[in-house]
Residue frames as qw, qx, qy, qz and C-alpha x, y, z in Angstrom:
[[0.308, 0.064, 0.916, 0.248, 16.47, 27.65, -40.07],
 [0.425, 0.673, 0.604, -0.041, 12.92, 28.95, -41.06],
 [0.141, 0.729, -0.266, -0.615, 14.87, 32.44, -42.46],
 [0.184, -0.323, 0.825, 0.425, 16.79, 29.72, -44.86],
 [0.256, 0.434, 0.848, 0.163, 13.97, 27.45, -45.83],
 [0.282, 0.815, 0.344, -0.372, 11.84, 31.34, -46.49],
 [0.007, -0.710, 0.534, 0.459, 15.17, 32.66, -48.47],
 [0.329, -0.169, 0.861, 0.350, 15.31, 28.97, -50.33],
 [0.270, 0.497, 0.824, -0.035, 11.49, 29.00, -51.36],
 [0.035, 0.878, 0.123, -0.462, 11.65, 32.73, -52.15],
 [0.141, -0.652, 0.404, 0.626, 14.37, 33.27, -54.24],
 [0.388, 0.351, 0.811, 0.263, 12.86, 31.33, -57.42],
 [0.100, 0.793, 0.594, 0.093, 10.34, 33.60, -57.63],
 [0.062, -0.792, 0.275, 0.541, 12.24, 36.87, -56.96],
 [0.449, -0.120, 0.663, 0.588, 14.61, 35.08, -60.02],
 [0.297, 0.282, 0.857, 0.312, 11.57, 34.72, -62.28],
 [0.056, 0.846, 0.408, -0.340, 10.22, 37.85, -61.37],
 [0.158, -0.704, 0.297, 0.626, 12.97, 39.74, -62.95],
 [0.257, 0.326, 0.843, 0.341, 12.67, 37.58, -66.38],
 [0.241, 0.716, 0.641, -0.136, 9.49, 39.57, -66.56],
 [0.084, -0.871, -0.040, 0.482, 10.90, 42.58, -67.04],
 [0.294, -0.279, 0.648, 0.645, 12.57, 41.98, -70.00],
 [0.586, 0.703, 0.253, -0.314, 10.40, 43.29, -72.87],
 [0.382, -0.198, 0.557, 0.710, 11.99, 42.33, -76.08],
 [0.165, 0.236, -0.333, -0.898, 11.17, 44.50, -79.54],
 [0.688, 0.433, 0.385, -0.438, 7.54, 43.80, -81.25],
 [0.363, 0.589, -0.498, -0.522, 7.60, 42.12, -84.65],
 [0.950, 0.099, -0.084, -0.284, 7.36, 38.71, -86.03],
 [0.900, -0.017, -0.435, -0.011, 8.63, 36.10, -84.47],
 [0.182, -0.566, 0.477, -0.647, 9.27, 37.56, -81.24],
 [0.815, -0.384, 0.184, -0.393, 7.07, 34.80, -79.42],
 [0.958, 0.204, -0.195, 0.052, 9.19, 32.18, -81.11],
 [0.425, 0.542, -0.451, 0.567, 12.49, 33.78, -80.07],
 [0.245, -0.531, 0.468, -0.662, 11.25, 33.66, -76.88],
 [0.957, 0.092, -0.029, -0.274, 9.98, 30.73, -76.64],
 [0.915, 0.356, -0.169, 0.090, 13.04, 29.08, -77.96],
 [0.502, 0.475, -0.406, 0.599, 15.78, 31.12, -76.22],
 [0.572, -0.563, 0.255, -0.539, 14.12, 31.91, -72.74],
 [0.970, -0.185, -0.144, -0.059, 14.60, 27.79, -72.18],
 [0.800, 0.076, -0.315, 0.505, 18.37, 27.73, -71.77],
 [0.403, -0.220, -0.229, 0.858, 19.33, 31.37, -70.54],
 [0.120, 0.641, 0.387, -0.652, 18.05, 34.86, -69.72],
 [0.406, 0.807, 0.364, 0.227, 16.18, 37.18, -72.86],
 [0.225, -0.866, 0.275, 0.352, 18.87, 40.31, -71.33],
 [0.590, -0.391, 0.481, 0.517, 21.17, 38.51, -73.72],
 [0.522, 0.593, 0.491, 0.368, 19.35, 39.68, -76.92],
 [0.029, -0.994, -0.037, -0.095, 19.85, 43.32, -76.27],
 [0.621, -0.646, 0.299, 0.329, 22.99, 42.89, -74.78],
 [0.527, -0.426, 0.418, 0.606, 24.49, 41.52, -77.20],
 [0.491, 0.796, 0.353, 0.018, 22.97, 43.24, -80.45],
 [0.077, -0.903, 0.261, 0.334, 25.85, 45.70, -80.52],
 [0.381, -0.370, 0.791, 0.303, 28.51, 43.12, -81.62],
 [0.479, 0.177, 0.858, 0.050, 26.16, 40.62, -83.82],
 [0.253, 0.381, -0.347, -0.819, 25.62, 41.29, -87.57],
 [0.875, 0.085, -0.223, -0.422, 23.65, 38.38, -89.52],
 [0.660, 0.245, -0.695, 0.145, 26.62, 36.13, -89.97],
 [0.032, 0.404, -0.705, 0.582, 26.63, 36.72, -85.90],
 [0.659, -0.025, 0.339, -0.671, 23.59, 36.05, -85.36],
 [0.901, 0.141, -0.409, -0.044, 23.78, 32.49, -87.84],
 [0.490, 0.390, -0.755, 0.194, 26.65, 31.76, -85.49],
 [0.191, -0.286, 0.663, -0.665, 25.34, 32.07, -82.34],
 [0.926, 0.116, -0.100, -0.345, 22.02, 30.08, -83.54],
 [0.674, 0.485, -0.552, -0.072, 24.54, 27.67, -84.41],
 [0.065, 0.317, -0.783, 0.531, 26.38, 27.30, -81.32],
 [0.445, -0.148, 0.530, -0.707, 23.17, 27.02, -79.62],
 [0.837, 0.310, -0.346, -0.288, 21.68, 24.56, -82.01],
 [0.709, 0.237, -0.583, 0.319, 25.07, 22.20, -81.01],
 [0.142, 0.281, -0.726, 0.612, 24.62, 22.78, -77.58],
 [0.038, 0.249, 0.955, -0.154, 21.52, 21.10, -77.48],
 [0.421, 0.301, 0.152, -0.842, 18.80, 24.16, -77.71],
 [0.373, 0.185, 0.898, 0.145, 15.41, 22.92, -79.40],
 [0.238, 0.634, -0.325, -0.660, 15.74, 24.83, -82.38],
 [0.777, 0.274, 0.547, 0.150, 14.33, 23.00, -85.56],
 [0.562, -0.036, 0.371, 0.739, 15.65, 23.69, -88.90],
 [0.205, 0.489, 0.613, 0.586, 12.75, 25.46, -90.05],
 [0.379, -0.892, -0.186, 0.161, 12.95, 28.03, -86.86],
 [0.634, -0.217, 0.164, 0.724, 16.04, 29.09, -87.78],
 [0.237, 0.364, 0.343, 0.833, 15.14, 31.62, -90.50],
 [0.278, -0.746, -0.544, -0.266, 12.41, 32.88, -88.36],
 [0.483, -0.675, -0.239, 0.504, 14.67, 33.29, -85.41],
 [0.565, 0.044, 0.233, 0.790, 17.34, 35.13, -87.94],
 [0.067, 0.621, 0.481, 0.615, 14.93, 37.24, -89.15],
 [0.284, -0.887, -0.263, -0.251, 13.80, 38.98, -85.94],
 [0.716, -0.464, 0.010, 0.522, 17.28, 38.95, -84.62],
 [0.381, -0.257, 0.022, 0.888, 18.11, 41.02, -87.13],
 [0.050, -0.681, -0.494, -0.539, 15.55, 42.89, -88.09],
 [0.380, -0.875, -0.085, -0.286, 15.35, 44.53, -84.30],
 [0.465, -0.831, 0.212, 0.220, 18.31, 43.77, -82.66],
 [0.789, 0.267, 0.106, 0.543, 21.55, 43.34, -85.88],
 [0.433, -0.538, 0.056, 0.722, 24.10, 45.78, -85.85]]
């Protein structure tokens, strides 16, 4: 029982440790992109998926995320676009 409750109280922090390690690209509006995407799901997905995601990909996926509730104002959008593709567009 105390392995479980050490393994239940632990693994947060192991989680959040790894987060850290994700270093995304220098450049304006990096803090914001992080900031704004860190809240719903890991930063691994900006690199990841950079191969695939030209502007229009990047406006869609904003989009999607925008309508699935992220709290993305209208006037963060161009900011986010901008370092999305500027460091990671195809």
């Amino acid at each position: 029982m105390k392995r479980l409750l050490c393994l239940l109280l632990v693994f947060p922090m192991l989680a959040a440790a790894d987060e850290s390690l994700i270093r995304l690209k220098e450049g304006p509006g990096k803090d914001l992109v992080i900031a704004k995407c860190a809240i719903c799901h890991s930063l691994d997905y900006i690199p990841m998926n950079s191969p695939f995601l030209d502007p229009a990909g990047w406006a869609k996926e904003i989009d999607k995320m925008v309508k699935l509730g992220a709290p993305i104002q209208v006037d963060e959008i161009p900011v986010l676009l901008r370092y999305l593709n500027s460091n990671y567009g195809r």
